[in-house]
N, C-alpha and C positions, 0 to 999 in steps of 0.2 A: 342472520341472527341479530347483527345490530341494526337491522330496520325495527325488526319486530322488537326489541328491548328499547328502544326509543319510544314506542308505539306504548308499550307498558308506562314508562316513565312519565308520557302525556297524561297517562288516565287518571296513575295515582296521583299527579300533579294536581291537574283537575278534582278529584278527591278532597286533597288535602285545599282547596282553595274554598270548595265548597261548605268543608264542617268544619274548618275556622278560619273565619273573617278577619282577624289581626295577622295572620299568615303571608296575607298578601303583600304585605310591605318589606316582610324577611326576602320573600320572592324577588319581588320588585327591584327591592336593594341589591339582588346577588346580579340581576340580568344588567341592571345598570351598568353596576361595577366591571362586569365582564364588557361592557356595550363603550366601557371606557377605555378597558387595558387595551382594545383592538382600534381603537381611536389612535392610542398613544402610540401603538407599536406601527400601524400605517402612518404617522406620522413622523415619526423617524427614517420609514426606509422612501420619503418624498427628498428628502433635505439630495440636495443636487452632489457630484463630486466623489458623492459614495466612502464619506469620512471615516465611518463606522469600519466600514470592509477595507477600506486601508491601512485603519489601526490594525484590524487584527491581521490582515496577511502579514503586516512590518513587525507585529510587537509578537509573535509565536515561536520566536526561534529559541526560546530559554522557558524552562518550567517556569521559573521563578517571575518572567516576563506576563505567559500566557495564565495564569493563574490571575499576577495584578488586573489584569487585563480583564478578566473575567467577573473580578468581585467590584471594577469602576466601573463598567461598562453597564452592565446587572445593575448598579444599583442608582446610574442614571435614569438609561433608560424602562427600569420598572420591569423588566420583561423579560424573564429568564427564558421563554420560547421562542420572542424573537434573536435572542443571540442563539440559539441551538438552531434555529431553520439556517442564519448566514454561516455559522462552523459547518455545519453539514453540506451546504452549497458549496463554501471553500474548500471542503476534505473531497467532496465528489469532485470538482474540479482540477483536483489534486494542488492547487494554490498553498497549502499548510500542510505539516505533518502530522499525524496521526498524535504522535506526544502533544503536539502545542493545542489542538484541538480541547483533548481530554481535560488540557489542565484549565483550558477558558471555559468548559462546561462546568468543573467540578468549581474553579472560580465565583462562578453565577449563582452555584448553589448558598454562599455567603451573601453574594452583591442583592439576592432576592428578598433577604430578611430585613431590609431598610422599607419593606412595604409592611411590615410589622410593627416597625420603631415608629413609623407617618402613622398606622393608624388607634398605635396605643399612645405613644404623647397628646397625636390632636382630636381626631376621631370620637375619642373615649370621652374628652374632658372640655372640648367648646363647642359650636355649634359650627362643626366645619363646612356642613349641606349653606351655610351663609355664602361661603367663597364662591360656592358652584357656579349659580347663575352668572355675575358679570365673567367667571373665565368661558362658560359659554358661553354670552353673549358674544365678547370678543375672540373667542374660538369661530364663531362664524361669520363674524365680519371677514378673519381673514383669510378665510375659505376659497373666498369671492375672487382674492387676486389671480392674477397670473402667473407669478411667479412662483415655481415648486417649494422654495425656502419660505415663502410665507405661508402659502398652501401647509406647509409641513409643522409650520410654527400654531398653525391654525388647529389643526387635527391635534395636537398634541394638549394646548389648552381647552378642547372640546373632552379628550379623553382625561386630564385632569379633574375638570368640572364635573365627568360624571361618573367618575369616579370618589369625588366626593360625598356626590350627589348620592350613589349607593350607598356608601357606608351610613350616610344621613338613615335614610330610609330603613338600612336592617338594625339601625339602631334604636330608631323606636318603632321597630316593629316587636323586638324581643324587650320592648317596655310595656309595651301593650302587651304581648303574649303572657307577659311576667304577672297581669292583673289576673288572669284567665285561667293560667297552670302554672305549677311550679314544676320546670326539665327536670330543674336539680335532683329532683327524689326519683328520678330513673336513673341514677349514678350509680354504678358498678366497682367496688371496693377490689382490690387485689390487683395480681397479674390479668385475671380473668378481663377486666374491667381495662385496665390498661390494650390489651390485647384487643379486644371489640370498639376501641373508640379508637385506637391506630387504625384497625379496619374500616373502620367510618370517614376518617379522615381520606385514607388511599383513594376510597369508592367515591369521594366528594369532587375530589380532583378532579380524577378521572372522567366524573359525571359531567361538570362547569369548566376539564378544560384549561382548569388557573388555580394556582399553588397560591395565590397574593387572594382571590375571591376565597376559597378557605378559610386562611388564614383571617383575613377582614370580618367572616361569617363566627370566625369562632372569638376574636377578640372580643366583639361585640356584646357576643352571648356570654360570654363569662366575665363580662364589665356589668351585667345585668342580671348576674347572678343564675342565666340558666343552666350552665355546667359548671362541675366541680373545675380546679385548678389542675388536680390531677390529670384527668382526662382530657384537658384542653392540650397540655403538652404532649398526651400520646394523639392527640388531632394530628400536632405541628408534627410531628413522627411521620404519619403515617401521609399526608400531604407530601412531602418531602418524594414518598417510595411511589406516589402518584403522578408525579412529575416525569419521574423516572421510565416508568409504566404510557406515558403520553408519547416523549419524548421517542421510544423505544418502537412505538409502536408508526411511528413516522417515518422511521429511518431503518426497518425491517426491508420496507418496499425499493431501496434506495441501493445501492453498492454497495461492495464488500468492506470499505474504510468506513462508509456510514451505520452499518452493522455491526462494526466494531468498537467505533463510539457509542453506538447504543449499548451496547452490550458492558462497557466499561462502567456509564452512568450508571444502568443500574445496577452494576458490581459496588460502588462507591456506594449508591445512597442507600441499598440494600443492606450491605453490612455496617455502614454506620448506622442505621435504624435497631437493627438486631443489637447491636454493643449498648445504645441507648437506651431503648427500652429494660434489657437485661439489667441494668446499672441504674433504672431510674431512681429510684429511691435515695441512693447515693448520690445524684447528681441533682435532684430538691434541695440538698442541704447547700451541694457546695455554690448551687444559685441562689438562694436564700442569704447564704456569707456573700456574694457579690454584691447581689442589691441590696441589702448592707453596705457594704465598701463604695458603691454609686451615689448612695445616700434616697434608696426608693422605697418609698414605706412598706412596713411588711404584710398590707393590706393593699398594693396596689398591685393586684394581680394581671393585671393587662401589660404593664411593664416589668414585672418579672418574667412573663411569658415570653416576652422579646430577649430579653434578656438568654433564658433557656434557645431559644429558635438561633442567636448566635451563637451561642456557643456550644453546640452540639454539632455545627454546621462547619463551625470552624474547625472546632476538634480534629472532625472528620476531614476535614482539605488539609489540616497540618501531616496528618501521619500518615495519606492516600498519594504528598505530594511526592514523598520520599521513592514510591511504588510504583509513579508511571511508566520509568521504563521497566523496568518487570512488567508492568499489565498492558504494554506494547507487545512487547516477545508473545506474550500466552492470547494475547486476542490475535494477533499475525496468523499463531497457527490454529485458531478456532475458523477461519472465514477466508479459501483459498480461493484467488480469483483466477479463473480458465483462463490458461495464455490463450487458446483456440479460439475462444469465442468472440473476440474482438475482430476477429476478421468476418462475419455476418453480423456484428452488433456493434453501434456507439460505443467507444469507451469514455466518454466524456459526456455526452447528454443527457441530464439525470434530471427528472422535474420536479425534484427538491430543490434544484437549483434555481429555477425560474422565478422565483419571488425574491432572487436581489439581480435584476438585471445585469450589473458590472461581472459580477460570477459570471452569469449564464453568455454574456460575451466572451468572457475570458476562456468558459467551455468550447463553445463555438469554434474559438480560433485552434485551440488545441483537437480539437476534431476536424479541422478544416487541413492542419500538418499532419492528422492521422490518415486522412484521404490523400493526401498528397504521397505517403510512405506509400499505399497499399499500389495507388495507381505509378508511381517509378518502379516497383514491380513487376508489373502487371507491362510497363512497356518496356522496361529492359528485357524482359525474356520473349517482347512480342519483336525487339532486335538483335536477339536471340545472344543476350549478354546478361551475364550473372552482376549483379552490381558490386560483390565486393572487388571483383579485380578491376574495376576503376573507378572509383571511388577513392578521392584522394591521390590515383595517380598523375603527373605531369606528360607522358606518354601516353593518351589514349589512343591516339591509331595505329599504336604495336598491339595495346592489349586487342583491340577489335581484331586489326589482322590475324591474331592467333585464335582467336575463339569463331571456332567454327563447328561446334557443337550445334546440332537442331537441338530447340527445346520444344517440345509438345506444347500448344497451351490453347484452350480453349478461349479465347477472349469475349464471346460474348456468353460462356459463361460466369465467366471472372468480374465482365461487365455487371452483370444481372446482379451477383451475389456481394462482389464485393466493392461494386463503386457507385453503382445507380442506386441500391438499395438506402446504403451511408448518407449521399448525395441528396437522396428527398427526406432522410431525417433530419439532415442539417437544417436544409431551407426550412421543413414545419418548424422545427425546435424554434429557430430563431424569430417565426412570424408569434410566436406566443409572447414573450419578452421586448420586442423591438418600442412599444411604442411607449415602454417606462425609459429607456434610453435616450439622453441628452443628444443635441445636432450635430454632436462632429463624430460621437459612437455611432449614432444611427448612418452616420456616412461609412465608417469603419467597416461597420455590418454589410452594408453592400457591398463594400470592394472585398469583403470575405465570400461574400455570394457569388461575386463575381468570378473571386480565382476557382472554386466548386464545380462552376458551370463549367467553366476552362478545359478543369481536371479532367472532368468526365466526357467531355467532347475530343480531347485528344486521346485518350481510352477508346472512347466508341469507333475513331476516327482512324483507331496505327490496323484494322482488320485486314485491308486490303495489303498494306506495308507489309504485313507478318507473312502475309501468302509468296510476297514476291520475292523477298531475304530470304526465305525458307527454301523456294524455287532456284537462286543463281549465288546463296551461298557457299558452293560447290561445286559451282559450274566452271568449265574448260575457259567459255571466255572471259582471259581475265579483265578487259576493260570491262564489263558491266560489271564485272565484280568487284573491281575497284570502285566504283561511282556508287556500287550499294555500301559498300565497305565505309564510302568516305559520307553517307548518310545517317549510316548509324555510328 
């Protein structure tokens, strides 16, 4: 279904490029834009040390923490997706809690509206496609280096420039388009009208991907007079529920914590959209009294827009922040995770997590202690020893001497299913991530690889052991049985 709806999307694309020529630069503008926000967010996740992912595993242990966390972060780095791919890497990794998550997602939701305030301040009112070229220019000089931190400094000035560079473009393109047609008089009066252009906004997201490419797309247009004011704030509405709808739709495929953050975001952006829209009318005025109080003419409709895109956004993280742990408890028991199945499945290698390497190490290792649980199992009963009666005790060869219980155990079944299988997901998982990893992690990785091989070699290896314990743990002669007694 979404090949062929892409397939559609091309045609009418083409369509639309073919029966009007000033179209092409609205286009233009949006691909750029998007051709930069992916500049900018690869660019962040090169910078060496993994800064970003150790604020947020350090700074989540307080709503109040992971929230600030959420709306600086967001509104450095531009990218409200790339901080939902590393929450979700960390929540799958189990590194953060399911609270500190929720509240750096719903954080982002604010920290993203600072790509509304860049491109109604500058965007709208100087010729900012000026800046573009030299930050590209020198976005590829420093490409060139060696070093990841320049490399990273490089991508990020490449993705600002064109970024710019976009907004340049769909800017005068809906000034050209402005000669041609006038949008305006397709505007829709009422709820009705409100309701259809929230829709248009979601489906735009959704379509591009990027809640900032939107929002960029719609500042544009109603700096140039092709949508009303009204409809441009049920845009920001409905962009907002499209983030949500992306975001959700990437962390469906992921684990039961990462479904539950999905599930949460678009609980948040959901029914803050609902209470918005419902209330718009009422909330024109008391934006209207703001930019007033700002001092922003009551004609500069691209900055009241910003204006409205904060504070709807806030509203909604002030009175959701109160609610996280209530919406802990109620998504807990929406998304229950099989204790069973972790013994034939990873519980820790999720390829959500693969695109911030430091995660997907962190995963590693905690799957490599999971292999490690399943296979002290697996030979304690292959020497025919239940581990909690020694485990922690200072006596171990009382407790052996007394247990002389046979235990059944098929070990190369146990092999098969629950340690060679684990074993070669490890090893793949970690060959997909290794070589974003700095030199002394990528050494890390192999002495993880190392102990795996280990695990499962002595697994393969107690076959014969199990046969012979099993043979003269009950035998008359007590010297062999002592010497096996004093083995295991």
């Amino acid at each position: 279904m979404k090949k062929y709806l892409s397939y559609i999307l091309l045609i009418l694309l083409g369509y639309l490029l073919y029966v009007n020529e000033d179209s092409k630069y609205i286009v233009a503008g949006v691909g750029i834009f998007i051709i930069g926000m992916h500049f900018m967010e690869d660019g962040f996740k090169l910078f060496s040390g993994g800064i970003l992912e150790k604020l947020i595993s350090k700074s989540t242990n307080t709503v109040f923490k992971s929230v600030g966390l959420g709306i600086t972060a967001t509104a450095i780095l531009q990218s409200s997706s790339l901080i939902a791919i590393i929450v979700i890497s960390f929540l799958s990794a189990k590194i953060i809690s399911l609270a500190g998550a929720l509240g750096v997602v719903f954080g982002s939701a604010v920290g993203t509206t600072a790509t509304t305030w860049i491109v109604s301040t500058l965007g709208v009112k100087i010729n900012i496609a000026a800046f573009s070229l030299p930050m590209i220019i020198f976005g590829v000089i420093f490409r060139f280096y060696k070093q990841k931190n320049l490399q990273g400094i490089g991508n990020i000035l490449l993705g600002l420039g064109f970024v710019f560079l976009g907004i340049g473009y769909m800017k005068d393109g809906f000034e050209e388009l402005k000669a041609g047609i006038e949008l305006a008089q397709f505007s829709v009066d009422g709820y009705l009208g409100i309701i259809l252009y929230a829709f248009i906004g979601a489906l735009a997201t959704v379509i591009i991907q990027s809640s900032s490419a939107t929002m960029a797309l719609t500042i544009t247009a109603l700096a140039t007079g092709q949508i009303v004011y009204l409809n441009a704030m049920a845009i920001a509405v409905g962009a907002n529920i499209g983030t949500a709808t992306t975001a959700a739709m990437g962390a469906m495929v992921s684990n039961a914590n990462s479904k539950r953050m999905a599930v949460g975001l678009f609980i948040f952006k959901g029914v803050t959209a609902v209470i918005t829209l419902s209330f718009l009318y009422f909330i024109v005025d008391f934006v209207d009294y703001l930019s007033d109080a700002f001092g922003i003419a009551p004609d500069d409709w691209a900055m009241k827009l910003a204006v409205f895109h904060t504070f709807f956004n806030l509203a909604g993280l002030i009175v959701f922040s109160f609610f996280i742990p209530r919406l802990v408890v109620f998504l807990k028991k929406l998304f229950v995770e099989d204790v069973e199945s972790y013994i034939q499945k990873p519980k820790y290698l999720d390829m959500q997590v693969v695109a911030v390497p430091s995660a997907a190490l962190e995963a590693t290792k905690k799957e490599t202690i999971h292999l490690y649980d399943n296979a002290s199992e697996v030979l304690s009963h292959a020497i025919m020893l239940h581990r909690h009666r020694y485990l922690g005790k200072s006596d171990i060869s009382s407790v052996v001497k007394e247990s002389t219980d046979i235990i059944e155990l098929n070990i190369d079944d146990f092999y098969q299913t629950r340690i060679k299988s684990l074993y070669s997901d490890i090893i793949d998982y970690s060959t997909i991530f290794i070589n974003g990893l700095e030199a002394d992690k990528k050494n890390y990785l192999y002495e993880l690889r190392t102990a795996c091989r280990d695990i499962a070699e002595a697994v393969k290896n107690t076959k014969e052991l199990q046969q012979n314990i099993s043979r003269y743990l009950l035998s008359n002669n007590d010297y062999i049985k002592n010497e096996y007694n004093y083995i295991r």
